[in-house]
C-alpha positions in Angstrom: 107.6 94.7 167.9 107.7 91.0 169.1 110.7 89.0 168.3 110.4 86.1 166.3 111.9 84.1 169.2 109.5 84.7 171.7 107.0 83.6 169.1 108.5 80.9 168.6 108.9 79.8 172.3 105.0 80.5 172.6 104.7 78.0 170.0 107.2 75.4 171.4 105.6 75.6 174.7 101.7 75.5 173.9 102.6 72.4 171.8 104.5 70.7 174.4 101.7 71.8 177.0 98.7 70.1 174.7 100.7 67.0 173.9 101.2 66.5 177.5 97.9 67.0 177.9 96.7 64.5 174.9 99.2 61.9 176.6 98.1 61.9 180.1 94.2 61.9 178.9 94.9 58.7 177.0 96.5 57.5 179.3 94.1 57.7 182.2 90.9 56.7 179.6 93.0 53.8 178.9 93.7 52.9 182.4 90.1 53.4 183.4 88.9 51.5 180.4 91.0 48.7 181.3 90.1 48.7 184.9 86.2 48.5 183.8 87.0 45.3 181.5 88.8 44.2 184.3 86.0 44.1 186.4 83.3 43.5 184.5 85.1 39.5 183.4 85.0 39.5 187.3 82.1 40.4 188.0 80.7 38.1 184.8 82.6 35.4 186.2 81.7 35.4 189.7 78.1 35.5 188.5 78.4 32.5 186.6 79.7 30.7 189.2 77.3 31.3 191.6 74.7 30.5 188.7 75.9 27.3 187.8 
């Protein structure tokens, strides 16, 4: 029979586990999404200048 702790611990940790998990893929889309708008108002702005 499995104790209602164990359970419990399986539960604690596969939660911790995914939220980690959520957090660092948020955090690395936002990074690279803010890196790409980063660079694309460079590259929009260097272009312009060279146009004008």
């Amino acid at each position: 029979m499995v104790s209602v702790t164990v359970i419990i611990a399986q539960t604690i940790s596969a939660t911790v586990s995914a939220t980690i998990s959520a957090i660092v893929q948020l955090t690395i889309a936002g990074t690279i999404s803010a890196t790409t708008a980063q660079t694309n108002s460079a590259t929009i702005a260097v272009t312009t200048h060279l146009t004008i």
